[in-house]
N, C-alpha and C positions, 0 to 999 in steps of 0.2 A: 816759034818755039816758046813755049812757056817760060814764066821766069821762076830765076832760082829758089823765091820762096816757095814755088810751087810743088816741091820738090822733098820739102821737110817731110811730109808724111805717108809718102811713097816712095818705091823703090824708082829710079830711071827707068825705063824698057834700055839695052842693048844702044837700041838706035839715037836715045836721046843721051846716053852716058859720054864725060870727056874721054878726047881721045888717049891720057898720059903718056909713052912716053915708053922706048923698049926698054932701057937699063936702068937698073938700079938707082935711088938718090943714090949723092955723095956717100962713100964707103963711109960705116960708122967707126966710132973707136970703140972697137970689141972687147968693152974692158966693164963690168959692171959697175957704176957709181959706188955704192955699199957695201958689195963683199967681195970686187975687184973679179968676178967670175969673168968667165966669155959672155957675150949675150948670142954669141951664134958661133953654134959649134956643132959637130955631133953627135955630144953627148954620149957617149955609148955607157950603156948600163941603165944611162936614167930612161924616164917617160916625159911627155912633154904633152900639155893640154892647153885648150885656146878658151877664157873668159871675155866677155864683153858685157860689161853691167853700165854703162854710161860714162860720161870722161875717165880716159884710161891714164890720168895722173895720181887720181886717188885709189882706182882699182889696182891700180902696179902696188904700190906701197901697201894694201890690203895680205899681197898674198909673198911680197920678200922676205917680210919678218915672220913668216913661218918654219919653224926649225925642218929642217929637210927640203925645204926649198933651194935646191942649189942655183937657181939665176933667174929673171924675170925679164922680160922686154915689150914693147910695146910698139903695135903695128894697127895696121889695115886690113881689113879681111871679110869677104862673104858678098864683093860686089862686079863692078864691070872693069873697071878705070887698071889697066897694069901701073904700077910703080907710082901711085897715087901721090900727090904732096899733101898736106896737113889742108892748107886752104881749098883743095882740090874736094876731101873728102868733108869738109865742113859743108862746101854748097851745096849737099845732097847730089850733086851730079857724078858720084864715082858707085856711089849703090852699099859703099863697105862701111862698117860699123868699126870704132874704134875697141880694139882689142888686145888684152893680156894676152902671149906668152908663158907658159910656168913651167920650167923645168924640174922636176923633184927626183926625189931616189924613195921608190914604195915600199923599203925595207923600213926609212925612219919616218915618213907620211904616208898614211893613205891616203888613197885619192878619196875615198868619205870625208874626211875630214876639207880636203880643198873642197869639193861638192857644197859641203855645210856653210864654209865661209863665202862661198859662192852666191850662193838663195840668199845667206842672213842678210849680205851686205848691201843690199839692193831689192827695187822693188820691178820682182820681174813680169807683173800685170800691166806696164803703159803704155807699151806699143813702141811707139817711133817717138820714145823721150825718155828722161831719167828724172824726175823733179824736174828743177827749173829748166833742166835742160832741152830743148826740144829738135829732133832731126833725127832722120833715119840713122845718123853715125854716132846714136848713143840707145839705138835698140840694143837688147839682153840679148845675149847671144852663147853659144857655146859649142868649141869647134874639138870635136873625140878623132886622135891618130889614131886608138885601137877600137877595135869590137868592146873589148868588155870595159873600155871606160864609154863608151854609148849603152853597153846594159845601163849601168850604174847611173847615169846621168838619166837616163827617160827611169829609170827605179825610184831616183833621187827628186827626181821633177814632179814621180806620182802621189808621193808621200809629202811631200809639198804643197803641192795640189791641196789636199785635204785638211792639211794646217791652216792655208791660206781660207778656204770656205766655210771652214768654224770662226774665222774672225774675220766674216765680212768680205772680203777681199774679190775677182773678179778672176778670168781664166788667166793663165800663165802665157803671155805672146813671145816666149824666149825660143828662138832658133836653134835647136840641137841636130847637129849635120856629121855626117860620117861619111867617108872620110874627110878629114878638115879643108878647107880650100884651101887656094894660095896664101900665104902670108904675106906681107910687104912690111917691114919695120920702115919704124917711123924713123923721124930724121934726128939727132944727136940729140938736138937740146928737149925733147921730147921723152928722152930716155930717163929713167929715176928723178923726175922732173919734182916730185917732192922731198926729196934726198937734197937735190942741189937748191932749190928755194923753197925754204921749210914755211915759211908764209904762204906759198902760192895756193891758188884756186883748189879745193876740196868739195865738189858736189855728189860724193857716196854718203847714200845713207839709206838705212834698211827701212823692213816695214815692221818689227819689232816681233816678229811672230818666228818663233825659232824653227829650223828646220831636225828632222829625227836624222840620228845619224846611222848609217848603216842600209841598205836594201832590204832589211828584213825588219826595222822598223817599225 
């Protein structure tokens, strides 16, 4: 078998992914750090979309302080491994990219607007790395529950496109998948993890090239 670093800039095959594990980590405490929401609920009325821009410590905080954002959380998603753990998905042997959660209500956000802070916040040309960071579980990713938040995302991604190859930049390797795949939340201390250690690790950062907002852009 190959070793784990082997692993960083491919996905596993099936056959070489860990096995994880049938249930759930430990239950979380479904209470949002910051604005005390649920982090898994129903939700009923809202929408709910999956970002993946590289560690999902600074991408979670990217998108709670947006007014309409009713809750955020932060899991695993788009690989082999069920019910992955954090060090499971770091060795590249689970396949899953660490990824937002974003709850909102479309009436006080659009989804243009999460789209826009989406692209700005991150550089979605690297492949299987974010900056320093490097492994398939910090590929760009973005996982659409409905049909028309996948218009808007491949709309948003094409208009992007074009920003990005007036300044240089190279093709877009971000994941846009319909319908989303399983989600796995991560495990507590994982959760609003810049909320409870306002020092800790921050490696979001864009490529300075703004995105147009809207699909007709």
């Amino acid at each position: 078998m190959l070793g784990i670093g082997a692993f960083k800039q491919r996905l596993p095959r099936p056959e070489e992914a860990l096995p994880g594990r049938e249930h759930p980590l430990p239950l979380l405490h479904n209470q949002h750090y910051v604005n005390s929401h649920p982090l898994k609920d129903s939700f009923t009325g809202l929408e709910r979309i999956r970002f993946a821009m590289g560690c999902f410590w600074g991408a979670e905080r990217k998108f709670w302080t947006i007014p309409g954002v009713y809750s955020t959380s932060v899991g695993y998603a788009g690989g082999v491994t069920p019910n992955p753990t954090y060090e499971e998905v770091c060795s590249g042997l689970t396949g899953h990219t660490e990824i937002v959660e974003v709850v909102y209500d479309p009436a006080i956000v659009p989804l243009e607007r999460l789209l826009q802070v989406f692209w700005e916040s991150h550089d979605p040309t690297q492949g299987m790395r974010q900056g320093n960071d490097t492994g398939t579980q910090y590929r760009s990713a973005l996982h659409a529950t409905t049909q028309a938040q996948l218009d808007a995302a491949l709309a948003s991604r094409d208009a992007y496109q074009q920003r990005l190859n007036d300044s240089g930049y190279g093709a877009i390797t971000t994941d846009i998948v319909f319908p989303a795949p399983e989600y796995y939340y991560a495990e507590d201390d994982h959760q609003q993890y810049l909320a409870k250690n306002p020092n800790g690790y921050c490696g979001i950062g864009g490529t300075g090239v703004s995105c147009p907002i809207g699909v007709d852009a």
